[in-house]
DRENPAKOL-679601 format. One line per 4 residues: number of its first residue (from 0); their letters; for each residue x, z, y negated of C-alpha. Coordinates in Angstrom, 3 decimals. Layout:
BEGIN
NUM) A) X,Z,Y | ...
END
This chain:
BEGIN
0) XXXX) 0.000,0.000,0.000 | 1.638,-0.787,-3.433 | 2.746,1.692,-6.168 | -0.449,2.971,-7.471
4) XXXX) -0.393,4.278,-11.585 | -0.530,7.928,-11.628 | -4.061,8.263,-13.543 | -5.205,5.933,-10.598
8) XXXX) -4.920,8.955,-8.146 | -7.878,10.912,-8.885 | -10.046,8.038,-9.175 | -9.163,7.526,-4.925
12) XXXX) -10.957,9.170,-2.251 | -9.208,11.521,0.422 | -9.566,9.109,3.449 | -8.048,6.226,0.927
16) XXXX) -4.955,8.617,-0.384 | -4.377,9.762,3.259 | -3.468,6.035,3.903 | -0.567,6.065,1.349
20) XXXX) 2.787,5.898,2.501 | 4.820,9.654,0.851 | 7.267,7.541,-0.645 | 4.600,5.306,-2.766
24) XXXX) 2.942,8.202,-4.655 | 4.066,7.747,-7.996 | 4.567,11.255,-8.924 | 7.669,13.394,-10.515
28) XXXX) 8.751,16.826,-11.121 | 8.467,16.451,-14.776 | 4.509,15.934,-14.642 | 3.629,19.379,-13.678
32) XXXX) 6.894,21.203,-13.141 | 8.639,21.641,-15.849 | 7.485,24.699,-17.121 | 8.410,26.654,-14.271
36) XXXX) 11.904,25.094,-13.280 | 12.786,26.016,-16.947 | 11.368,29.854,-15.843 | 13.399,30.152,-13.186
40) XXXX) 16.400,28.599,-14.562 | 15.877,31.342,-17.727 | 15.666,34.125,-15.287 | 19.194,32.750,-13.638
44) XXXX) 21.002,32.169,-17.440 | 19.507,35.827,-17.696 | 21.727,37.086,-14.908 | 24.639,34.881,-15.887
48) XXXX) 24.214,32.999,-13.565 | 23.844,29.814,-14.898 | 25.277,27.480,-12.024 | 23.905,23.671,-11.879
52) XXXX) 20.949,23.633,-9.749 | 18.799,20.518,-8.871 | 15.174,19.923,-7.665 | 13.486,17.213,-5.892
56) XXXX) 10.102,16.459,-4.651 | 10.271,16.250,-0.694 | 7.118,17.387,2.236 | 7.715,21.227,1.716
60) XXXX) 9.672,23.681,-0.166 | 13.088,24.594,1.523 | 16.772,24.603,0.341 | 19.210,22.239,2.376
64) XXXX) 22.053,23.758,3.909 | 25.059,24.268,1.528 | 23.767,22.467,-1.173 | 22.877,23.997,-4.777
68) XXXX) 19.147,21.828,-4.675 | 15.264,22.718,-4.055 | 12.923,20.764,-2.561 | 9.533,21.538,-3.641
72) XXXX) 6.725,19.982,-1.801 | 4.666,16.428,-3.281 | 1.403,18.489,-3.788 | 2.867,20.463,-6.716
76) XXXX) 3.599,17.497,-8.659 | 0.031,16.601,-9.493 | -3.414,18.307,-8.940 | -5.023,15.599,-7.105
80) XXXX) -2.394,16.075,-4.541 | -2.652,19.680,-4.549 | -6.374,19.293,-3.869 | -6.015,17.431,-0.804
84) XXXX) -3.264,19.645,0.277 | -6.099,22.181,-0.096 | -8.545,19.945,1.905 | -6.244,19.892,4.771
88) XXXX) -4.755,23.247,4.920 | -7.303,25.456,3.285 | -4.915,26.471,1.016 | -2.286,25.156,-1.165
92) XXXX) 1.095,26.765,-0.710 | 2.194,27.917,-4.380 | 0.111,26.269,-5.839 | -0.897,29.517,-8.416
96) XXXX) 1.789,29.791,-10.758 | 3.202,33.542,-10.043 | 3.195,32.595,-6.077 | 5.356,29.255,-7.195
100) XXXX) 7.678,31.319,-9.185 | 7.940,33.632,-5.976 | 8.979,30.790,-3.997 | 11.060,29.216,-6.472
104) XXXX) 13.576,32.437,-6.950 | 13.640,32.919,-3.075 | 14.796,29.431,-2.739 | 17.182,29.776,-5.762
108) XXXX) 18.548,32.705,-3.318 | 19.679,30.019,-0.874 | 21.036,28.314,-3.458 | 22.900,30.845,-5.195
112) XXXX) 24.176,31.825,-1.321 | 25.685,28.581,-0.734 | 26.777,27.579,-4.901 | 29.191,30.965,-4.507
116) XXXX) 30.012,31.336,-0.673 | 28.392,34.782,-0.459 | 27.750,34.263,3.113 | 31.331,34.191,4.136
120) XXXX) 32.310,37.668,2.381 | 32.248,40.791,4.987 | 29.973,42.822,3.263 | 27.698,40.398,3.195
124) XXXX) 27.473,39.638,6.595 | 27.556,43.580,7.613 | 24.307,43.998,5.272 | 22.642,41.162,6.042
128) XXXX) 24.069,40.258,9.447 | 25.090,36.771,10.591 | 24.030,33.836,8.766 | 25.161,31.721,12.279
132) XXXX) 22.562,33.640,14.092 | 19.943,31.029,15.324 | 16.792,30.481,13.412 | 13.941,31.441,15.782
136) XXXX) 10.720,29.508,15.785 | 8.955,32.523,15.711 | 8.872,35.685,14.593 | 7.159,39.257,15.116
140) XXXX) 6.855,41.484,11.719 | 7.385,45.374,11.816 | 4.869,45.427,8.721 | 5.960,49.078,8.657
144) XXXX) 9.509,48.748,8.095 | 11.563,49.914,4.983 | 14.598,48.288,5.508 | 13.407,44.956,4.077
148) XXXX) 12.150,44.176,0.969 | 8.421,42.849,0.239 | 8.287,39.584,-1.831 | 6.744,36.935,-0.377
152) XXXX) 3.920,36.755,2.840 | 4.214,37.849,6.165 | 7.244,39.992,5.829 | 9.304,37.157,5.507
156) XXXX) 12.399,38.573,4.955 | 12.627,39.691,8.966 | 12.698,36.663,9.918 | 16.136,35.493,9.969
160) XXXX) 19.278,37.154,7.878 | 19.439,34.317,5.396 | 15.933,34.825,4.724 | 16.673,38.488,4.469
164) XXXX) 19.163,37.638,2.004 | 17.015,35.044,-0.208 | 13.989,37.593,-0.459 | 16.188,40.542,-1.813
168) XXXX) 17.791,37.911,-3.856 | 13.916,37.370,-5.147 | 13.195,40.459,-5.869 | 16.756,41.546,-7.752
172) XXXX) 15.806,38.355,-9.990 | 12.595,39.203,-11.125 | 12.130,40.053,-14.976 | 9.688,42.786,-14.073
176) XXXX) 10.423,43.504,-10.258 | 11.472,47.544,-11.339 | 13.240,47.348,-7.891 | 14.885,50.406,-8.370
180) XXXX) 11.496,52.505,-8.817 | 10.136,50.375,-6.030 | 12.456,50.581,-3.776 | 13.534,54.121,-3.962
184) XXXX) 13.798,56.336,-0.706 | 13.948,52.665,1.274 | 16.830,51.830,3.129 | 16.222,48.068,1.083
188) XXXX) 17.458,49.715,-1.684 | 21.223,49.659,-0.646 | 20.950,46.079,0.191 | 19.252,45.760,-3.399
192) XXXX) 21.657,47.907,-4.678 | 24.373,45.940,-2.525 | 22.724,42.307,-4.020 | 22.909,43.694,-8.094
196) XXXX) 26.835,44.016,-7.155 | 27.610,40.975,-5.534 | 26.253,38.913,-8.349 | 27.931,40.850,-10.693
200) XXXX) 30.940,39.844,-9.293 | 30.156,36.409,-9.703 | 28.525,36.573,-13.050 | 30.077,33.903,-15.590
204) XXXX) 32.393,32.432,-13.089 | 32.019,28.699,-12.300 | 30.463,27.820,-8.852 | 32.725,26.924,-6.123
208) XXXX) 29.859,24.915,-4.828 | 28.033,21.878,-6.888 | 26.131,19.815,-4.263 | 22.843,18.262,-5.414
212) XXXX) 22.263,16.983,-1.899 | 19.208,15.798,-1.258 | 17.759,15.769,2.112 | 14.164,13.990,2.728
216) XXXX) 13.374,12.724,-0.374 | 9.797,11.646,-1.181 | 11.401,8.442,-2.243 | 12.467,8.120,1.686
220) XXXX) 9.641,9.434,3.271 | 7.880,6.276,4.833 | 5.036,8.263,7.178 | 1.552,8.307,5.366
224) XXXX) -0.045,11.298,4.271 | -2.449,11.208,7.538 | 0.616,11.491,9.654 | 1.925,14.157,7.626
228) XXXX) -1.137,16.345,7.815 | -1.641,15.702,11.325 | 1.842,16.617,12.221 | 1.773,19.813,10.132
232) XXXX) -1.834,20.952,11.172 | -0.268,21.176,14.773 | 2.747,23.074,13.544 | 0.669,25.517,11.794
236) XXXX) -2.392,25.964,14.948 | -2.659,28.641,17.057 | -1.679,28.072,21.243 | -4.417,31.530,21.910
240) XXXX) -6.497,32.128,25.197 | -9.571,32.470,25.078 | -10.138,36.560,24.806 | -13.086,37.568,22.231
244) XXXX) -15.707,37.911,24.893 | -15.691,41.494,24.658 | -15.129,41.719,20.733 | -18.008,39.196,20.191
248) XXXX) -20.486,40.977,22.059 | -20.202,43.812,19.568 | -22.151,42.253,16.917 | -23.291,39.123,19.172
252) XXXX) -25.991,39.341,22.039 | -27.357,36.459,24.862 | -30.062,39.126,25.288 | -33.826,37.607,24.913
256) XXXX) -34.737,40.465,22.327 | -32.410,38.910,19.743 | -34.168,35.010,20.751 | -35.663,34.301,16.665
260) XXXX) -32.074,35.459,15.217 | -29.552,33.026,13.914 | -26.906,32.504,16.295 | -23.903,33.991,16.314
264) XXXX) -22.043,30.037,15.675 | -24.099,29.823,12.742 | -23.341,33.136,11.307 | -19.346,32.311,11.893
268) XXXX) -19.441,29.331,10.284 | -21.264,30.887,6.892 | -18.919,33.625,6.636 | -15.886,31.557,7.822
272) XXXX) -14.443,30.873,4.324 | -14.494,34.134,2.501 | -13.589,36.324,5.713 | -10.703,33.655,6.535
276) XXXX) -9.496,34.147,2.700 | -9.868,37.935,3.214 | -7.821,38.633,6.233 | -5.431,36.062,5.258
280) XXXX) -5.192,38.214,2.099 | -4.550,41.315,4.506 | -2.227,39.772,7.306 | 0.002,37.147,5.369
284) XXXX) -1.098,34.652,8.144 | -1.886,30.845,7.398 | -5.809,30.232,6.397 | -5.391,27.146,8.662
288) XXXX) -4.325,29.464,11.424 | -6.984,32.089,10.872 | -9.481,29.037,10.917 | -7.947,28.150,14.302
292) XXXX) -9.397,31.588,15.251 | -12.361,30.897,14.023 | -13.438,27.489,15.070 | -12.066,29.191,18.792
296) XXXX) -14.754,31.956,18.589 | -17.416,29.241,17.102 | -16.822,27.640,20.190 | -16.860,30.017,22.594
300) XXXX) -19.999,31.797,20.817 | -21.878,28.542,21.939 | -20.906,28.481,25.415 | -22.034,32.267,25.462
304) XXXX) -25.247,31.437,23.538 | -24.449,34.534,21.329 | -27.078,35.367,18.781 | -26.600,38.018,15.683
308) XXXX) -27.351,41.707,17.246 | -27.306,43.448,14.293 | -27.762,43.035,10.310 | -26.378,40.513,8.401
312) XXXX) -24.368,42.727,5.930 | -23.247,44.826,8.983 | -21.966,42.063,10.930 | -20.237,40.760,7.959
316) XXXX) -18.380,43.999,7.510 | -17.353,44.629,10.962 | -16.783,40.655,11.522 | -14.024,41.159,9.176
320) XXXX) -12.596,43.900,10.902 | -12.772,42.132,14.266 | -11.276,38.847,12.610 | -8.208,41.435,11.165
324) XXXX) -7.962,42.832,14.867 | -7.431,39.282,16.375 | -4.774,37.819,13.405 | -2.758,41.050,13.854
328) XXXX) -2.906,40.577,17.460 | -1.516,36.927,17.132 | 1.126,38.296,14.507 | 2.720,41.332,16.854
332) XXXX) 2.603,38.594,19.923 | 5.618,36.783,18.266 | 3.768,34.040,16.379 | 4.638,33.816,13.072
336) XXXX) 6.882,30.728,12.695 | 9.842,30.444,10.698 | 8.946,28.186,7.670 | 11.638,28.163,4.574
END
């Protein structure tokens, strides 16, 4: 498909836009951007650490190894593309301006790791642990530990050291973070503590590292946007037995007596949005994996031929609950992928 004008995109329907190729959206970091890459590079001249950092549209937001660039996802770069990012995944991944700023200083914590070196020094390595260690595809939280800092979802920072490293790096760099109040009594603090030394240590010096590197481009991305949603729909779904019998029958019957109330599919399905935003809101997990859940127990509440049991604004409240149950089950069974 050619090179459409950038006003042309929200005059095009989602099945038409889905057939566009990444690489012919005619979008740039300037559009929407700018505003915020001139935040975060404030908050880095703030620090002294003013070291030459680049950014470039790619599929998602991540920092390529050993080079001082960002890639920030397509979708930020204009709001039609955010909306369809919303269409597909239920939500759009910084797309609110503090959560992009959240992102944006964790990835400028990779960045800063690899402009300076840090992960070769010791100390480092000691607090943090090694940056060689392989990067799991999953993950399982302790959402009750101390010794990691809290910055962005899903207790990121346990994931892997380096992302250890890049959300304490987050959190030193925030203008109003008050890390040391926050912090206090956690053993986070001394790697906080540990972080607001190292980049002393650097502060004013010139980078040994200046690589604007730039791996996957939008301008090289030749897959359509159909073929990048489908790909990343599976990479965010759920692989989850079938085991809500028991929790569904709580506020679901196939008893006669409950015959003239709405069934228990329907009652999923009109509550699916807000409760998916809520526990989402709770658990850190993916809407589009908490909808997984959901269309799972839609499903298997029609097989059943589950009807409500009790009240509407009972079943709402303890549907939550049950929906919370269920995520944090999935989270402490080791599926929370690795994503930055």
């Amino acid at each position: 498909m050619r090179r459409l004008p950038p006003r042309h995109l929200d005059d095009i329907d989602d099945e038409s836009l889905l057939d566009i190729r990444m690489c012919d959206l005619p979008v740039s970091i300037e559009d929407t951007l700018a505003e915020r890459l001139a935040e975060l590079r404030g908050d880095l001249d703030a620090r002294g650490l003013g070291f030459s950092l680049h950014f470039y549209l790619s599929d998602e937001w991540f920092t390529p190894d050993g080079a001082t660039a960002i890639a920030i996802p397509f979708y930020m770069a204009h709001p039609r593309l955010a909306k369809l990012e919303e269409s597909q995944m239920l939500e759009v991944e910084g797309g609110e301006y503090d959560w992009c700023m959240r992102i944006l200083r964790h990835e400028a914590g990779h960045a800063i790791d690899n402009a300076y070196r840090l992960r070769l020094r010791r100390q480092r390595r000691r607090i943090f642990g090694l940056p060689s260690k392989p990067y799991p595809e999953f993950y399982t939280p302790k959402p009750y530990s101390k010794s990691y800092v809290l910055h962005l979802d899903a207790w990121y920072a346990q994931s892997h050291p380096d992302e250890d490293f890049a959300e304490t790096f987050a959190v030193w760099l925030a203008p109003a973070s008050q890390w040391r109040q926050r912090y206090v009594g956690w053993p986070a603090l001394k790697k906080l503590e540990y972080m607001d030394a190292l980049l002393a240590s650097v502060r004013s010096r010139t980078a040994a590292v200046n690589n604007p590197m730039e791996i996957d481009p939008l301008s090289k991305l030749r897959k359509t946007l159909r073929q990048h949603y489908r790909t990343k729909r599976r990479y965010y779904g759920v692989d989850h037995p079938n085991f809500y019998d028991r929790d569904l029958r709580r506020l679901f019957s196939e008893s006669p007596e409950f015959s003239g109330n709405i069934t228990a599919a329907q009652f999923i399905a009109r509550n699916r949005r807000p409760t998916r935003r809520l526990v989402a809101g709770w658990t850190g997990i993916y809407q589009y994996t908490i909808d997984q859940v959901l269309e799972e127990m839609i499903g298997r509440s029609q097989e059943l031929k589950l009807r409500l049991a009790v009240s509407e604004d009972q079943a709402r409240q303890e549907f939550a609950v049950l929906l919370t149950v269920q995520a944090m089950n999935y989270l402490h069974s080791g599926g929370h992928r690795v994503f930055l």
